[in-house]
TORKOL-4160 file (C-alpha; in steps of 0.2 Angstrom, whole numbers, padded with zeros to 4 digits, m for minus):
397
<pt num="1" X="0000" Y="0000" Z="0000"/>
<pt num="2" X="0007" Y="0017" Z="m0005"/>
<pt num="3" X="0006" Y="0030" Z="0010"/>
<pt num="4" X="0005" Y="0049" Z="0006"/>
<pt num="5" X="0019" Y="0055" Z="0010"/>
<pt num="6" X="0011" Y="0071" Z="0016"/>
<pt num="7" X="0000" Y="0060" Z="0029"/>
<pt num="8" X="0016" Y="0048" Z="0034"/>
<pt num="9" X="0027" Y="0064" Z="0033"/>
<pt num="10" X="0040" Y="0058" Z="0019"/>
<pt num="11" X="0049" Y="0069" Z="0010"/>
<pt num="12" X="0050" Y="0066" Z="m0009"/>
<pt num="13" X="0068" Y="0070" Z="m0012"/>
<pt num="14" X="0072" Y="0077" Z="m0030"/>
<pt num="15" X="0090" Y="0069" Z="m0037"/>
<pt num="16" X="0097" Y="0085" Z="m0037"/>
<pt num="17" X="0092" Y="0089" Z="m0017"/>
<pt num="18" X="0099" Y="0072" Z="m0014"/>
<pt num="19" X="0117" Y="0075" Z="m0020"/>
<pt num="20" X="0118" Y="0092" Z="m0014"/>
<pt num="21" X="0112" Y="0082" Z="0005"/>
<pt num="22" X="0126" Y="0070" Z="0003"/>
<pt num="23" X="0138" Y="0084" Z="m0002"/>
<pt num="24" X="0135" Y="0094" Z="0014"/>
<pt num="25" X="0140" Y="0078" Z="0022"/>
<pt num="26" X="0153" Y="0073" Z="0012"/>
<pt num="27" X="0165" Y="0087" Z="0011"/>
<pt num="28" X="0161" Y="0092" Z="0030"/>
<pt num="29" X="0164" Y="0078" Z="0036"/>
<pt num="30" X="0180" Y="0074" Z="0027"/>
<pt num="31" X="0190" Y="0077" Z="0046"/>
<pt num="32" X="0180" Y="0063" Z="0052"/>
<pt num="33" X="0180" Y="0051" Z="0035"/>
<pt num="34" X="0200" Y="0051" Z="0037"/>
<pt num="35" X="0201" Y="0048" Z="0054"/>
<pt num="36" X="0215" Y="0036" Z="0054"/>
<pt num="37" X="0225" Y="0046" Z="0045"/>
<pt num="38" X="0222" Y="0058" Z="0059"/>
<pt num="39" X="0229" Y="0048" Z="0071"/>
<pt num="40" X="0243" Y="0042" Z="0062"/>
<pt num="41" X="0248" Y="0059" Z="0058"/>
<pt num="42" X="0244" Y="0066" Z="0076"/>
<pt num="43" X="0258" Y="0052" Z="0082"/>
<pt num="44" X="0269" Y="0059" Z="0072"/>
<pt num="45" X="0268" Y="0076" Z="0071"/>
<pt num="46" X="0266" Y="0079" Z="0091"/>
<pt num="47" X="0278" Y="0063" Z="0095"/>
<pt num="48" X="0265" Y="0057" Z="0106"/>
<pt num="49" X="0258" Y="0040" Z="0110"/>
<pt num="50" X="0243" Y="0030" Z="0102"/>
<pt num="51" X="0236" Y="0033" Z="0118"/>
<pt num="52" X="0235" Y="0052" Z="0118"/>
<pt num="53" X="0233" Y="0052" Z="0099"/>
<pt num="54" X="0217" Y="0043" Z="0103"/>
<pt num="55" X="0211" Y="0054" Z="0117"/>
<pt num="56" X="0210" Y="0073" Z="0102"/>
<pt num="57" X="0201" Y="0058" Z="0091"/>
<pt num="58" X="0189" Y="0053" Z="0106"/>
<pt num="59" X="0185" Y="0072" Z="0111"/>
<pt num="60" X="0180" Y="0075" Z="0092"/>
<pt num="61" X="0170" Y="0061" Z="0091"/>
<pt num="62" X="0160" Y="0063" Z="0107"/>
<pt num="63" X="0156" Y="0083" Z="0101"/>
<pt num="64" X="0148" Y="0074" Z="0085"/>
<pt num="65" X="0140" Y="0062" Z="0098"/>
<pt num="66" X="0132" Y="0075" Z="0107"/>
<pt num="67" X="0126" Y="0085" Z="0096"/>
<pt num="68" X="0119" Y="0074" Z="0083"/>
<pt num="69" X="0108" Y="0066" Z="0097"/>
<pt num="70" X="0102" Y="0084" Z="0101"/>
<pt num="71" X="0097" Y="0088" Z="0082"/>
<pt num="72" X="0090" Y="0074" Z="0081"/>
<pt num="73" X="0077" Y="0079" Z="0093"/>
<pt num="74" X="0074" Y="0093" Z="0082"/>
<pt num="75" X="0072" Y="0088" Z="0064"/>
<pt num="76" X="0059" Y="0097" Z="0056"/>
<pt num="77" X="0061" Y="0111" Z="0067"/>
<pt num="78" X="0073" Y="0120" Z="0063"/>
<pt num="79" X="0079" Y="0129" Z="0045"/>
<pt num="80" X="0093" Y="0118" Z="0039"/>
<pt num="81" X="0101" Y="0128" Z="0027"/>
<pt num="82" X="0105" Y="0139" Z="0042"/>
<pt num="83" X="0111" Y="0125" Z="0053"/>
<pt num="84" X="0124" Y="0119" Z="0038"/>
<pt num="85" X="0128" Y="0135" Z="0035"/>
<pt num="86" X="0132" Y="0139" Z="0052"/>
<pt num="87" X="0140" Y="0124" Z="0056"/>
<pt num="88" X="0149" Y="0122" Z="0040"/>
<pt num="89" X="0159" Y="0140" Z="0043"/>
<pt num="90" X="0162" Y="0133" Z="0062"/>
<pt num="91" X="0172" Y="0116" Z="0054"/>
<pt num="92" X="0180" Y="0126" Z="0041"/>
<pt num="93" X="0188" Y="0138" Z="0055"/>
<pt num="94" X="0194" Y="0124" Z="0068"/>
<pt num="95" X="0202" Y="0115" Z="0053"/>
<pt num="96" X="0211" Y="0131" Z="0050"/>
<pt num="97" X="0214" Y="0132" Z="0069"/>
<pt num="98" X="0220" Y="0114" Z="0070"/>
<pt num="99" X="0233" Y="0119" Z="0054"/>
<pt num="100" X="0242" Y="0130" Z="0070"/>
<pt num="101" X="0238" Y="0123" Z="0086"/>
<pt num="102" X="0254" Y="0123" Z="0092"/>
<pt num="103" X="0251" Y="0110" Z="0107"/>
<pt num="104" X="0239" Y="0096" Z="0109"/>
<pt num="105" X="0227" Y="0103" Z="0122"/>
<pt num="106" X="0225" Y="0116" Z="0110"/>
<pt num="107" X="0223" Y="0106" Z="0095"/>
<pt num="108" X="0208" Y="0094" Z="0106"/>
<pt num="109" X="0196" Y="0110" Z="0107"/>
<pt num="110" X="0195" Y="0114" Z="0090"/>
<pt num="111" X="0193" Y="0096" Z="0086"/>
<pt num="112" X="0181" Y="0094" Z="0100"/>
<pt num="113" X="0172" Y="0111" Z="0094"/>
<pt num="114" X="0175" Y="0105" Z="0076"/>
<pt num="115" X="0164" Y="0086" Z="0082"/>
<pt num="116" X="0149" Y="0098" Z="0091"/>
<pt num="117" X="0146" Y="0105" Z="0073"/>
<pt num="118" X="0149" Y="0090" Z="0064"/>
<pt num="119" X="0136" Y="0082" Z="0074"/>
<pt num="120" X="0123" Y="0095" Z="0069"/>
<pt num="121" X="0127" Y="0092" Z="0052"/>
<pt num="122" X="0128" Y="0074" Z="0051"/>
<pt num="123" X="0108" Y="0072" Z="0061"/>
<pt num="124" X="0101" Y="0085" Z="0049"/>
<pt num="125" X="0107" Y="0075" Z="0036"/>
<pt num="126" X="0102" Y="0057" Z="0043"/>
<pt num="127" X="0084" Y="0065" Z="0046"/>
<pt num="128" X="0081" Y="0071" Z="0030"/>
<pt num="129" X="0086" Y="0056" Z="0023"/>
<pt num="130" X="0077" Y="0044" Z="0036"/>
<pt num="131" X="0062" Y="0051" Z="0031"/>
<pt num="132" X="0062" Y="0050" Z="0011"/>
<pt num="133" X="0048" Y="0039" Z="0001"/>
<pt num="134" X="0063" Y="0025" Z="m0002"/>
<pt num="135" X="0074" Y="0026" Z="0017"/>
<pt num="136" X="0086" Y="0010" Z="0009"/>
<pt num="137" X="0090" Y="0016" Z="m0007"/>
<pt num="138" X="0093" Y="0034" Z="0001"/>
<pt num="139" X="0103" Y="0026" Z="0012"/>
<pt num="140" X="0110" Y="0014" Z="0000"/>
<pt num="141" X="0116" Y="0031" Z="m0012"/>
<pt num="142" X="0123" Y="0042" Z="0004"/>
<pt num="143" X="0135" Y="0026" Z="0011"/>
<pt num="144" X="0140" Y="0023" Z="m0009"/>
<pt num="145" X="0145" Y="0041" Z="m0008"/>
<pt num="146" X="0153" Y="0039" Z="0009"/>
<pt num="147" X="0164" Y="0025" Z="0003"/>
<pt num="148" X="0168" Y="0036" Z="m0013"/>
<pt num="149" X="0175" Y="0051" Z="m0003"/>
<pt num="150" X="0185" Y="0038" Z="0006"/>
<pt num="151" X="0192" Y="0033" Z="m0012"/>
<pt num="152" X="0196" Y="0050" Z="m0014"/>
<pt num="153" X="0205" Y="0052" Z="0003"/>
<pt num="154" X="0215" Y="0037" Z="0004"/>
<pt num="155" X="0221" Y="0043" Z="m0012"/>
<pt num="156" X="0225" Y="0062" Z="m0007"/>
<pt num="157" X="0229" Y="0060" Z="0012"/>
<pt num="158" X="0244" Y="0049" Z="0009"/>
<pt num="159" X="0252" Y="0063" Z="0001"/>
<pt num="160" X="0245" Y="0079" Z="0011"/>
<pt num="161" X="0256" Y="0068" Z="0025"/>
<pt num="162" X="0270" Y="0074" Z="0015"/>
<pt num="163" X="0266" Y="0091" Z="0015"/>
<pt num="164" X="0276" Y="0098" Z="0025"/>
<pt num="165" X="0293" Y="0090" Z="0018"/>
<pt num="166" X="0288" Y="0104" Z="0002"/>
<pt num="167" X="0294" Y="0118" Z="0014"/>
<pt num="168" X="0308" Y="0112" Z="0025"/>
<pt num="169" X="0312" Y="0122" Z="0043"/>
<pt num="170" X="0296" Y="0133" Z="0041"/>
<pt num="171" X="0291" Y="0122" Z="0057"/>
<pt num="172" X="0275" Y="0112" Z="0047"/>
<pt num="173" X="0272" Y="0095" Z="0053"/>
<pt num="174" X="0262" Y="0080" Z="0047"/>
<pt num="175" X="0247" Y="0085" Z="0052"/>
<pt num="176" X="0246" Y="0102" Z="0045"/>
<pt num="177" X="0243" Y="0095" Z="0026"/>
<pt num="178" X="0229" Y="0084" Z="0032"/>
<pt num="179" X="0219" Y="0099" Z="0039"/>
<pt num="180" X="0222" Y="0108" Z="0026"/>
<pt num="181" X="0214" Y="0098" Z="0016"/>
<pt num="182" X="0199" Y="0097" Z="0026"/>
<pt num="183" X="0199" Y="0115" Z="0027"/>
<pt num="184" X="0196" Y="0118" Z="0009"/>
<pt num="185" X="0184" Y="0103" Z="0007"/>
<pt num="186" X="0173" Y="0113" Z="0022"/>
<pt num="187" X="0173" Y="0128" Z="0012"/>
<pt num="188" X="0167" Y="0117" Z="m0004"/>
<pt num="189" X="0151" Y="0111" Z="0006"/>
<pt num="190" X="0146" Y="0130" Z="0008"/>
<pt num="191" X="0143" Y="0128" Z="m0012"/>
<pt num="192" X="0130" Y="0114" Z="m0011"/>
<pt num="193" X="0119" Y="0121" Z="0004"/>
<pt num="194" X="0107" Y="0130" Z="m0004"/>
<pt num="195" X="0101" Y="0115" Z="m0016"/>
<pt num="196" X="0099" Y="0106" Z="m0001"/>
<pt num="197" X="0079" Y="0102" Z="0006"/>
<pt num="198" X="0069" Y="0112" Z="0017"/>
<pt num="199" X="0060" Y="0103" Z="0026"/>
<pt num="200" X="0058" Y="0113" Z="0043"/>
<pt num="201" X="0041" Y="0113" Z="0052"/>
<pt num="202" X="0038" Y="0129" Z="0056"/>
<pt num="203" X="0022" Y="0138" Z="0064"/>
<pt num="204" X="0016" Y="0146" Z="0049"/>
<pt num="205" X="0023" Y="0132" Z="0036"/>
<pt num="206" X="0009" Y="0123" Z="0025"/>
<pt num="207" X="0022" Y="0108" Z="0026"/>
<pt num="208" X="0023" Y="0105" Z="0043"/>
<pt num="209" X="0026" Y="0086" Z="0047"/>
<pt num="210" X="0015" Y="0079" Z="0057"/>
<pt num="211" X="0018" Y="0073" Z="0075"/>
<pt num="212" X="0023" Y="0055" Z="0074"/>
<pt num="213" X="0022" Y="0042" Z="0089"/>
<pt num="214" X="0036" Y="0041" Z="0099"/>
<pt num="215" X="0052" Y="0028" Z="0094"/>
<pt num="216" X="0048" Y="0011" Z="0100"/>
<pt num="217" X="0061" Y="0008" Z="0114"/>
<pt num="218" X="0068" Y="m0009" Z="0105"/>
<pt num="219" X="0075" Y="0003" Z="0091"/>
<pt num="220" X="0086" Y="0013" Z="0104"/>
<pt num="221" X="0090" Y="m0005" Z="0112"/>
<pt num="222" X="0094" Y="m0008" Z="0095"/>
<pt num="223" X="0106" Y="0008" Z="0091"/>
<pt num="224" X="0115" Y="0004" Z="0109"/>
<pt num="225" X="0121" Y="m0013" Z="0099"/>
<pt num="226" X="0126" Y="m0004" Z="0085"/>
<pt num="227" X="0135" Y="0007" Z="0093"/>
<pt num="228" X="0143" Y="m0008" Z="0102"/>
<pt num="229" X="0146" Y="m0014" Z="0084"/>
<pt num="230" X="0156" Y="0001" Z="0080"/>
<pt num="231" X="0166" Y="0003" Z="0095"/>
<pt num="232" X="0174" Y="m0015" Z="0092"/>
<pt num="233" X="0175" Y="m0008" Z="0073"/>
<pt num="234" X="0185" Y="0006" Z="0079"/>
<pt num="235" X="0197" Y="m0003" Z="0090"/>
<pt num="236" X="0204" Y="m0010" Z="0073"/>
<pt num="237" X="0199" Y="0002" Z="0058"/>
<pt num="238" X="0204" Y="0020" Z="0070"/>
<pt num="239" X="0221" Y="0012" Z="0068"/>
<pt num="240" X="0222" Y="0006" Z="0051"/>
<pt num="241" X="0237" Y="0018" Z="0046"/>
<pt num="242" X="0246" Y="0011" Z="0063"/>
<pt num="243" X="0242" Y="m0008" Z="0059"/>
<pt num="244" X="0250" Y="m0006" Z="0041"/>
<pt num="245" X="0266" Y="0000" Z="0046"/>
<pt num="246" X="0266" Y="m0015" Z="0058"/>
<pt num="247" X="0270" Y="m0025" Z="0039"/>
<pt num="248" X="0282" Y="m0012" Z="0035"/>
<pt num="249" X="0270" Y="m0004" Z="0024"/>
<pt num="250" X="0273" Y="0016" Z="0017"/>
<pt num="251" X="0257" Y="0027" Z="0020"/>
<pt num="252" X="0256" Y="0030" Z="0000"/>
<pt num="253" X="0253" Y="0009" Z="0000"/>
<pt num="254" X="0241" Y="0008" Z="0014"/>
<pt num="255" X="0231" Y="0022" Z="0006"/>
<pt num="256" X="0230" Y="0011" Z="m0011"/>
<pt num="257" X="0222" Y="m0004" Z="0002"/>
<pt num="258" X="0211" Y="0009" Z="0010"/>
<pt num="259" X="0205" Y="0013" Z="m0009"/>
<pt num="260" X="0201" Y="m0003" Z="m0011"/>
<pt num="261" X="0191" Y="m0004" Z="0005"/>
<pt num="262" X="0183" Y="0010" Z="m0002"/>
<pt num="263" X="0179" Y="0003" Z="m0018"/>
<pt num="264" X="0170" Y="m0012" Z="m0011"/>
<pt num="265" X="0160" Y="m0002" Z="0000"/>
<pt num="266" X="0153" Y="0007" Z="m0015"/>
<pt num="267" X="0147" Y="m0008" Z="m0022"/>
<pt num="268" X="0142" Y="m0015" Z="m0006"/>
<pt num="269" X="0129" Y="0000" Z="m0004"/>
<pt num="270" X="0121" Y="0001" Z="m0017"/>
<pt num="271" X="0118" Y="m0017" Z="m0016"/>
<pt num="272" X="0114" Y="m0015" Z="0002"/>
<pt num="273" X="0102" Y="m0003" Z="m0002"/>
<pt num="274" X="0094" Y="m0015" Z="m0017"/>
<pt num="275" X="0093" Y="m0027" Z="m0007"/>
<pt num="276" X="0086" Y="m0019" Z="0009"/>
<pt num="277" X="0072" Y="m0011" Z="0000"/>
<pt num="278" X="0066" Y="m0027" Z="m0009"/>
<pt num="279" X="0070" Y="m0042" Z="0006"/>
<pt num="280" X="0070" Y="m0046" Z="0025"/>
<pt num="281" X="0086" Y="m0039" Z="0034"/>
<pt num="282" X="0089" Y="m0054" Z="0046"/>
<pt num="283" X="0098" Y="m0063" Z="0037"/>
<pt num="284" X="0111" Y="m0051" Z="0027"/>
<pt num="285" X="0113" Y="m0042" Z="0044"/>
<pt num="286" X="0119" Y="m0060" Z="0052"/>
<pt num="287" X="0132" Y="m0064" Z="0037"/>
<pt num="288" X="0140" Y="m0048" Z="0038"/>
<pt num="289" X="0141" Y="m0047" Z="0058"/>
<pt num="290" X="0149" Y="m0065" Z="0057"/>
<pt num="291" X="0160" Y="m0061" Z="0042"/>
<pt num="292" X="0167" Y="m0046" Z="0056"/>
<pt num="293" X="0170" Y="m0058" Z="0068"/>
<pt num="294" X="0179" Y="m0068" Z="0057"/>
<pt num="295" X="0190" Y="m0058" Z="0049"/>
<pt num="296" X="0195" Y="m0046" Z="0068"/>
<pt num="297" X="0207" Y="m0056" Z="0074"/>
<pt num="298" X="0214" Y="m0058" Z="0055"/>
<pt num="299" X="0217" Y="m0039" Z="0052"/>
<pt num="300" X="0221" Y="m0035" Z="0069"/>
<pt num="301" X="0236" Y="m0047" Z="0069"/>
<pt num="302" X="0241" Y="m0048" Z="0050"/>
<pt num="303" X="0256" Y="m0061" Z="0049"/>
<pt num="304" X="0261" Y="m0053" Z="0033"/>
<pt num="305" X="0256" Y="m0040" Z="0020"/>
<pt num="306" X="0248" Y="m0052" Z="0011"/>
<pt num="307" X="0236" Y="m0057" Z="0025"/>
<pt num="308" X="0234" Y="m0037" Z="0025"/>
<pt num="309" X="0230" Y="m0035" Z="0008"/>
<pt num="310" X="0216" Y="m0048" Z="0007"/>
<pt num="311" X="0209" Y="m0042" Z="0024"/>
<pt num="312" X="0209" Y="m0025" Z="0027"/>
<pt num="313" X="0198" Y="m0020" Z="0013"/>
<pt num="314" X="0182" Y="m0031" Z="0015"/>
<pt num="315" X="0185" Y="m0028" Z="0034"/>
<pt num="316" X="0184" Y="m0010" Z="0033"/>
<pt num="317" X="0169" Y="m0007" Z="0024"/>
<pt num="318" X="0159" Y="m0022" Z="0030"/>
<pt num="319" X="0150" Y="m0011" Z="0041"/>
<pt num="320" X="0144" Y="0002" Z="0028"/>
<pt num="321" X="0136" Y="m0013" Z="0018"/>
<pt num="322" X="0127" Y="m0015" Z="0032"/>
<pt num="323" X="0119" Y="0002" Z="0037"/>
<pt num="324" X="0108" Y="0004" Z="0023"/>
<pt num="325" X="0100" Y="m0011" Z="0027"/>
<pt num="326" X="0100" Y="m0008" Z="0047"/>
<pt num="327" X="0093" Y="0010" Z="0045"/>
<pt num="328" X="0077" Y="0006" Z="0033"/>
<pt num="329" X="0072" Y="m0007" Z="0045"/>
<pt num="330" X="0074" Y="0007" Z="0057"/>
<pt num="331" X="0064" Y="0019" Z="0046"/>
<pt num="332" X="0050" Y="0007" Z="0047"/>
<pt num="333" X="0047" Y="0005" Z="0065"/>
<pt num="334" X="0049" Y="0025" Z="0068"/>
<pt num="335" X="0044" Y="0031" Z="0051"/>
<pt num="336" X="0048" Y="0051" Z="0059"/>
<pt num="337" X="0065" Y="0049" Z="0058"/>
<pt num="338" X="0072" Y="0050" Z="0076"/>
<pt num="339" X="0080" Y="0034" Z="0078"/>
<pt num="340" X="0088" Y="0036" Z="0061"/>
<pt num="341" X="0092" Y="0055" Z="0063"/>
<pt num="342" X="0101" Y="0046" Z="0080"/>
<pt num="343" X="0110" Y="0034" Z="0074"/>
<pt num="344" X="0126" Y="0046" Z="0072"/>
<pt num="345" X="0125" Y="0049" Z="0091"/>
<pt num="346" X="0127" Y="0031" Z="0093"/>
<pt num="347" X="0139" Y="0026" Z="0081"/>
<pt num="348" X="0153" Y="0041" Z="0087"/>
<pt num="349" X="0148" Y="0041" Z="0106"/>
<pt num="350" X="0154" Y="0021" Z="0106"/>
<pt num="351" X="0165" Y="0024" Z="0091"/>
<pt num="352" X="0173" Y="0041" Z="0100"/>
<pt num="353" X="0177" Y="0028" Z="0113"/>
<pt num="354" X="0187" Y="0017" Z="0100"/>
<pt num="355" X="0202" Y="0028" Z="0096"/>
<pt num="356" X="0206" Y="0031" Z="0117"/>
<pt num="357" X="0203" Y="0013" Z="0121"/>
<pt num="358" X="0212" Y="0005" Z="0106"/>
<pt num="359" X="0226" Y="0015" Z="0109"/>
<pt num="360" X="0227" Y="0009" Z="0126"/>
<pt num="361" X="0224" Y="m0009" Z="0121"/>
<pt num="362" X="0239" Y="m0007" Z="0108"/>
<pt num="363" X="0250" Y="m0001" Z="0121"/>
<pt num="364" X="0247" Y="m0014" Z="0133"/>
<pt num="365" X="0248" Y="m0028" Z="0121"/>
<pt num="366" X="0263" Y="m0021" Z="0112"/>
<pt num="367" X="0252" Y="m0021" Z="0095"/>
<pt num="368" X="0235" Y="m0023" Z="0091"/>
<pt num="369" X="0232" Y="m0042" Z="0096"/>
<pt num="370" X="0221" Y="m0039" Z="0110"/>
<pt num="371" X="0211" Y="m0025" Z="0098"/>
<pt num="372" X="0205" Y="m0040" Z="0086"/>
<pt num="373" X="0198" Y="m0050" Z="0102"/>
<pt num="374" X="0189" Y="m0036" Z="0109"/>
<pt num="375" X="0182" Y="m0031" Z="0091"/>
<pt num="376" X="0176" Y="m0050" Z="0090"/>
<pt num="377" X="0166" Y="m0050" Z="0110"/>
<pt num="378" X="0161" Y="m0032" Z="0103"/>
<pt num="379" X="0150" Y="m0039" Z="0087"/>
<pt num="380" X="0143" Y="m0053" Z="0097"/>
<pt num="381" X="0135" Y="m0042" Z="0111"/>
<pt num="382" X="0129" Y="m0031" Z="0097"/>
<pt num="383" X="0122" Y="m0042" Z="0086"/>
<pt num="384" X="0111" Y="m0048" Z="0101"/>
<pt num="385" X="0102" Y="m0030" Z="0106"/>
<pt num="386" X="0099" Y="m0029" Z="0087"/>
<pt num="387" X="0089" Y="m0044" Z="0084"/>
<pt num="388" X="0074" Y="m0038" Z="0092"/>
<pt num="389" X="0070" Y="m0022" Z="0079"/>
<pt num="390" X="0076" Y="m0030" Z="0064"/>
<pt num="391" X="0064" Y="m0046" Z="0068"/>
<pt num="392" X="0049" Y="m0032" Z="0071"/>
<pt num="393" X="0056" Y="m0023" Z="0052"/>
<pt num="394" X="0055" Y="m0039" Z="0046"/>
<pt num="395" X="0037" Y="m0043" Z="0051"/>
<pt num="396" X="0029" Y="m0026" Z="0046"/>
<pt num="397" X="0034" Y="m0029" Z="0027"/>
């Protein structure tokens, strides 16, 4: 049965509204997307441990925690184009800031300041498109996109490492080319907001969505797993850079894998998305999670580069297959868009966790054995607080 989207409150996203949505993310987000290049270069650049290198990644990622939990709250009332624009000068500035922090406290607030805006972008986002007339396919498109920009950046950040070797003695560091980088991509976004929706619910809008029933408390059972999920990710992905070099691997080699990665998660979307919109989820959702599980304690630990090449890239983009699939059946037991909208708050609050605690998990295990074992107890516990919602998505098809 076909629901009017102006009863349900779906949004009928044009093409061009679409890709100007994903764009705002994309290029905002570009700090975030190439976060373990950040660590890598943060280790570097400050001579500083994995450990404290984690601890600027985990203040980031909690401000995007915190924040996109708030907006989500909010969607549909507030202007977007105003919140990505204000947010979108905000990222541009701390990227610039971050180019000349001279110490690492001072270098953690503007990425901390730089995650609170982030946050408000990435929930406008997620809303919008958690509430569109096809949530998998939207979703499906958006983490295609999201594995695209990672192409993109494995293929740049290797060399924006370099940077500073261009201009010897003028005191730049690794990490200066790599927010740099960011910097500009920020001021790109600014292009793309205007075609964005608008789909705020104002007092005096004719459009106003309609107040929807509150989000089943199984679906927020369900984003607590996932967020479990991502933390036991994050352990092994945040340190991707770090694991390479393990196998004597150069940064320009480790980006060529993480293009790979990225490559398959492409694919993986869009056939997520395919597949999400037109089958039950129970079943993909379970091989994937078991295909994590499997493959942990392989790419945590890798023997060779071999084992690194064949590993690194399915396991990295393993959970973006994934999402699609798990936020349409999200979409369809809170069809207002909270608990999609949420997600993000989720994913980065556990997943702001990872960089801090798999740094200390390397450190005490000389490497990053113990990271693959707690990735592996991670996907287990999270799978389990899933299954109830995606059983209840299931049987409302």
């Amino acid at each position: 049965m076909t629901v009017d989207p102006a009863i349900s409150g779906r949004i009928d996203l044009t093409r061009t509204q679409l890709m100007a949505l994903i764009s705002v993310m994309l290029f905002g987000f570009s700090a975030a997307l190439g976060m373990p290049f950040n660590l890598d270069s943060i280790v570097l650049a400050f001579s500083t441990t994995n450990a404290m290198a984690g601890r600027i990644a985990t203040v980031e990622m909690l401000g995007v925690a915190v924040n996109s939990l708030i907006f989500a709250q909010l969607a549909g009332r507030l202007n977007p184009h105003r919140t990505f624009l204000v947010c979108i000068i905000i990222v541009a500035a701390m990227n610039l800031g971050a180019i000349f922090a001279p110490d690492l406290m001072i270098l953690g607030i503007c990425r901390g300041i730089s995650g609170l805006a982030l946050g408000a972008i990435i929930a406008t986002v997620m809303s919008t498109a958690g509430r569109s007339n096809n949530p998998d396919m939207t979703f499906g498109i958006l983490n295609a996109c999201v594995a695209g920009m990672g192409m993109v950046l494995a293929l740049i950040l290797p060399q924006a490492l370099r940077f500073y070797e261009l201009a010897p003695g003028q005191g730049l560091s690794e990490s200066d080319g790599l927010f740099a980088v960011y910097f500009v991509l920020a001021l790109v976004a600014l292009f793309f907001i205007r075609a964005t929706p608008r789909t705020e619910s104002e007092a005096d809008s004719e459009s106003s969505v309609p107040e929807q029933p509150p989000a089943p408390l199984s679906g927020w059972i369900a984003l607590v797993g996932l967020g479990i999920i991502f933390m036991g990710h994050g352990v092994i992905a945040m340190f991707f850079m770090r694991i390479g070099r393990t196998v004597d691997l150069t940064p320009e080699v480790i980006g060529l894998v993480g293009m790979a990665a990225s490559g398959i998660g492409i694919f993986m979307s869009v056939i997520a998305g395919m597949i999400g919109a037109k089958f039950k989820s129970m079943i993909p959702i379970g091989s994937i999670l078991l295909l994590l599980v499997i493959l942990a304690p392989f790419i945590s630990n890798p023997a060779n580069t071999i084992q690194f090449f064949l590993a690194a890239p399915l396991f990295l983009f393993l959970p973006v297959g994934m999402m699609p699939i798990f936020l349409g059946a999200l979409s369809r037991v809170d069809p207002g868009g909270k608990l999609t909208g949420s997600h993000p708050a989720f994913v980065t609050l556990s997943g702001g966790v990872a960089p801090i605690l798999g740094g200390i998990l390397a450190d005490a295990g000389e490497g990053f054995v113990l990271n693959g074992w707690f990735a592996v107890a991670c996907f287990i516990i999270g799978a389990g607080l899933m299954f109830s919602v995606i059983r209840t998505a299931d049987q409302k098809r």
